[in-house]
N, C-alpha and C positions, 0 to 999 in steps of 0.2 A: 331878483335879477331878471334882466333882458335877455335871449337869446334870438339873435339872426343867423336862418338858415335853410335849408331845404327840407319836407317831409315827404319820406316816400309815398309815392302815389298822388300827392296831391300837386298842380301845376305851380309854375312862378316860387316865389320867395317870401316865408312866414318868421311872422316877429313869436315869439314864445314868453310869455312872463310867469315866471316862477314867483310864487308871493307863499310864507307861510305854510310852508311842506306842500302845494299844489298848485297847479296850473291856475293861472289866475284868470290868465286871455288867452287867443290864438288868434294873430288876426293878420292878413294878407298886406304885403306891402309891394313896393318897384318892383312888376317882372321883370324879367333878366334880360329886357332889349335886345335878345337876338345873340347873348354870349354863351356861344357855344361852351367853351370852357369852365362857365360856371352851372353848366347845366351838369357836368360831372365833378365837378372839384369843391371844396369847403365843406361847410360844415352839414349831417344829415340828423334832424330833430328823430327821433324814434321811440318809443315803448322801453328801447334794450328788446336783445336776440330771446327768441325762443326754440330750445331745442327741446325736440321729440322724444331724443333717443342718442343717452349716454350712462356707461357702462360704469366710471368711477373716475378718479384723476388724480396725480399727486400720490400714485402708489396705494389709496384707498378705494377698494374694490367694493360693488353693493352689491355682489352676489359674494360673498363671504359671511359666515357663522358667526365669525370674530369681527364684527365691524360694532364702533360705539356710535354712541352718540358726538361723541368731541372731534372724531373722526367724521360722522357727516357734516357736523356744524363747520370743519377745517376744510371739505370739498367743496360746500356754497360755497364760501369764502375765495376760495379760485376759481368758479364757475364764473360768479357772480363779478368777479373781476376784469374780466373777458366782454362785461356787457352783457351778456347772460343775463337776463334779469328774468326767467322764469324756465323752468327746465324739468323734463319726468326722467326721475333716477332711474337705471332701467336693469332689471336680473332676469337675466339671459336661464338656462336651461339646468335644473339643478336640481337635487333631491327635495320632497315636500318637506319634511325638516327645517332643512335649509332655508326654503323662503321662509317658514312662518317665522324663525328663529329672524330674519331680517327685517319681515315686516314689523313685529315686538318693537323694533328698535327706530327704525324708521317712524313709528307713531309717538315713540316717546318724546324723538328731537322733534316733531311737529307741535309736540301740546307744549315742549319748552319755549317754543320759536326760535329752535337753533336752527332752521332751514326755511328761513323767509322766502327764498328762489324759487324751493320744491314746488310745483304743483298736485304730482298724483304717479303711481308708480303707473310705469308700465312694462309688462310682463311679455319678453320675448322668448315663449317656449312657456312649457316642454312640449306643447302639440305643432309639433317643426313634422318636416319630414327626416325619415331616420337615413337617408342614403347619402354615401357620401359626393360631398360636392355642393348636393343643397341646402345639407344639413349645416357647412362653415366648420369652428370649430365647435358648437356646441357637442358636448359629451353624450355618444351614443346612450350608456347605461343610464342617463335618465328622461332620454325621451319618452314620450307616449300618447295613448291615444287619449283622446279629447270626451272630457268627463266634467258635465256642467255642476257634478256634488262636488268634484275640487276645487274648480272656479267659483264656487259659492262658499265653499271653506276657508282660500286664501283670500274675498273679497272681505266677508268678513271680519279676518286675521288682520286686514289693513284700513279693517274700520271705514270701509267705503271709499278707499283712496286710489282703490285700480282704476284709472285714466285708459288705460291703454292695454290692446293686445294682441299680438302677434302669432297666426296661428296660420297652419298648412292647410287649405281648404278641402284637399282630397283624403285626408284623415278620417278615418269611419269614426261620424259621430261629428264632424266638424260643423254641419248646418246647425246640427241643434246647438251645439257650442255658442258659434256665432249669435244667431238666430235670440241666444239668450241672454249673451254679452251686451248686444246690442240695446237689449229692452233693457237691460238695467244702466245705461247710459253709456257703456263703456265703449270707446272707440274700437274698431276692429279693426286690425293691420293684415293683409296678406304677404306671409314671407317666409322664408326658408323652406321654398314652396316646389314641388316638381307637378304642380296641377293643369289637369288638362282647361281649354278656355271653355268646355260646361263646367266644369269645378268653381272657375272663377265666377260665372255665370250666376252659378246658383251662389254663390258664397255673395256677391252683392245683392242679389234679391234677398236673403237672409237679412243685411243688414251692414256688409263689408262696408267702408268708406273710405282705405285707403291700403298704399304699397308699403309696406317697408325696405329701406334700401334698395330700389331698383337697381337691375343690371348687379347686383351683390345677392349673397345668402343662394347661388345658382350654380350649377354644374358648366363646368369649360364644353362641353358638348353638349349641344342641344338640337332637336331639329330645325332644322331653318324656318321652317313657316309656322310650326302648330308647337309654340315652347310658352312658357310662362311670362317669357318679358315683353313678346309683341301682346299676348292676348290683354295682359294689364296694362300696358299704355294705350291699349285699341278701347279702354272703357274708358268711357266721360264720367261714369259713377264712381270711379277711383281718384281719391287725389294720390300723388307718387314723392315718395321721398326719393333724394340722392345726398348722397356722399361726396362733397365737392374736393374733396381733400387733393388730388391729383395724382392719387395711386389710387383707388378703387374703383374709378370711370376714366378712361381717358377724354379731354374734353370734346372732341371729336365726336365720338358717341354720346356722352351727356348734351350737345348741343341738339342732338336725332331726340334725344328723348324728351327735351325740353321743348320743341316743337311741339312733338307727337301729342305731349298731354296737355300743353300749353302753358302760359307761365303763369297763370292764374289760380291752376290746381299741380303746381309745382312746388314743392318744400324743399327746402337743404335739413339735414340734419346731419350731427357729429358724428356720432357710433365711437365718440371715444372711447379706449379702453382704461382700466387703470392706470395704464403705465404712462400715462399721458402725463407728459411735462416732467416726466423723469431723464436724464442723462442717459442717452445711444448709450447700446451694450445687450448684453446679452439678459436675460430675465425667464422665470418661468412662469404659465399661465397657463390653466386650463388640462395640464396632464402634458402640457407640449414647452419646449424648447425655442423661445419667440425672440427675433430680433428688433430693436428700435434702433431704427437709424433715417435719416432723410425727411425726418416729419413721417414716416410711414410703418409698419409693423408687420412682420412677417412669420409664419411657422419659421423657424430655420429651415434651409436645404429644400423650401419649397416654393411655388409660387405661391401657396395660400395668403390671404391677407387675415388677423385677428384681432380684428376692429380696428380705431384709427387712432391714431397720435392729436390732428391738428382740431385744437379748439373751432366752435362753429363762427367768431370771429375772425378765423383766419383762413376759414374755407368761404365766408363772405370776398373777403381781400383778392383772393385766387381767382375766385368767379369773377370778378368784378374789374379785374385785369383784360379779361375776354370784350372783345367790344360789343358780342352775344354773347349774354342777357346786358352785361354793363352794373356800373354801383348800385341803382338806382331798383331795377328787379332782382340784383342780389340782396339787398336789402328786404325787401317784398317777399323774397321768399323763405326770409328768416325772421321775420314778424308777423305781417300780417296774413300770411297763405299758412302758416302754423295752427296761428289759430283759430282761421276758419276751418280748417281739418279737425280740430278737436273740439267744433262745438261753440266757439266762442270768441265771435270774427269783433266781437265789441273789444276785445282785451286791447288790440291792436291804435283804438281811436285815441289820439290826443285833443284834446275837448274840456275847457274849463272846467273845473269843479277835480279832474283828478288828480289825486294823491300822489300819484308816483305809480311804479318809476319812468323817469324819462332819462334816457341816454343819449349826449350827445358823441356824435363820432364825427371825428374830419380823416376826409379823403384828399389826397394829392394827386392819383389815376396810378400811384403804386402801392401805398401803404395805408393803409387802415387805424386807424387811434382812437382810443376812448379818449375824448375831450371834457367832459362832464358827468359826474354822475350825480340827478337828483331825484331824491326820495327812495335809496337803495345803499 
């Protein structure tokens, strides 16, 4: 099959030929003579979205004891549905137990190929900061400090599939954490952070290479000048995730930070939580009393946010409604800015000879659609 349509990043309008599960051609055709309107509208050739960082969905949690394998096999399968077409399961802040009991399982569905989607866990916590505000909802009693024999006990646990990790830089013990995260491939996230900007300082010379959830995972009072969210958008050595969901940034300020870091080392990711894609209502998470309602998720009776409701195709949509960034760099910042962050800006190329997957989505300048899905 033929497809005509737009690829982010690249100019004008490409023909695509699917032939025998892979890209057969890519090859340039009519630019768009000057219509405006087609430079945002139809159809956009893509990879499929890549998120960073999601928590579970469909009521299936990956920080739970009790999770199977038919259970993660049924989460790809919704992820993956979204356009998603590669994504790091992500277990938030929890007893050692706990993870190794998830990674066990986690590896099982991978050597089944019941998670085609999965790339590599990424591990947000437990070297957070313990105070409240920056810590989010992660559970104070199993915070702690930054111990590169556990990180070398859970990497192994997961068989070498820690991708990612999110840790507080002012943590005693955090450089060398990092420092060794790094050399063993793993991406290093700074988040759930109250570090001063030598904290971040040094945590990039170690090795850091990016933010988790900017503007989130932070205390409501901070100082104005010398706080953790100007000091990381003020590094070019960080790239910055956000949350486009429309409750966890207003876009107002997401447009300030999107500037600040530019859009080139800018990410969206989801931070969905389990409850994601379940029916508004009341639910419990986490030791707390949480509401879904609005696309968004809230401690009850507080401002808190715990994690998010909206898939990362539909925090594409949101973005992309704004005429800053527009479809075209929301798109961008959910494929190819992912996976130059993690190492691997090639995943991103559509280029004869690959396999899959490619995603087609159509855009109208409101609504977002998976139009095609091949080799997924």
């Amino acid at each position: 099959m033929t497809i005509t349509g737009r690829i982010p990043g690249k100019p004008g309008l490409w023909e695509v030929r699917w032939d025998a599960g892979r890209i057969d051609s890519v090859t340039a055709v009519d630019p768009w003579r000057g219509d405006k309107r087609a430079d945002t509208h139809g159809r956009w050739i893509t990879p499929g979205l890549f998120d960073l960082q999601l928590n579970g969905i469909g009521g299936i949690n990956y920080t739970s004891a009790e999770i199977t394998v038919d259970q993660l096999a049924r989460a790809d399968g919704l992820i993956r549905a979204c356009g998603v077409t590669r994504y790091c399961p992500t277990l938030i802040t929890c007893g050692l137990e706990t993870a190794c009991a998830v990674l066990d399982v986690f590896n099982t569905a991978w050597e089944r190929g019941a998670i085609p989607g999965a790339w590599g866990i990424h591990l947000e916590g437990p070297w957070i900061s313990p105070e409240d505000g920056f810590r989010g909802v992660h559970r104070l009693e199993f915070v702690r400090d930054p111990d590169v024999g556990v990180l070398e006990r859970l990497h192994e646990r997961a068989r070498g599939r820690i991708r990612l990790l999110t840790v507080a830089p002012e943590r005693p013990g955090a450089e060398e954490l990092i420092r060794h995260a790094a050399g063993r491939g793993i991406v290093v996230c700074l988040g759930h952070t109250s570090a001063s900007p030598s904290d971040i300082a040094t945590a990039i010379r170690a090795g850091a290479r990016m933010s988790t959830h900017l503007f989130n995972g932070c205390a409501r009072l901070v100082d104005r000048h010398r706080n953790p969210i100007f000091s990381q958008l003020s590094e070019d050595g960080l790239y910055a995730g956000f949350i486009a969901d429309g409750h966890h940034i207003p876009f107002s300020t997401l447009r300030i930070g999107l500037r600040a870091k530019g859009m080139e080392r800018s990410v969206l990711v989801s931070d969905i939580a389990f409850l994601s894609g379940l029916a508004d209502g009341e639910y419990e998470m986490e030791g707390n009393t949480v509401e879904l309602r609005a696309g968004g998720l809230w401690v009850k009776g507080s401002w808190m946010l715990s994690g998010a409701a909206r898939t990362l195709d539909r925090d594409v949509e949101l973005l992309a409604r704004e005429s800053e960034p527009g479809i075209e760099q929301a798109l961008l910042m959910a494929t190819r800015n992912p996976a130059a962050a993690a190492g691997d800006p090639g995943w991103a190329d559509l280029v004869p000879g690959r396999g899959g997957p490619v995603a087609v989505f159509s855009w109208d300048g409101d609504r977002l659609g998976l139009e095609e899905r091949l080799g997924f």
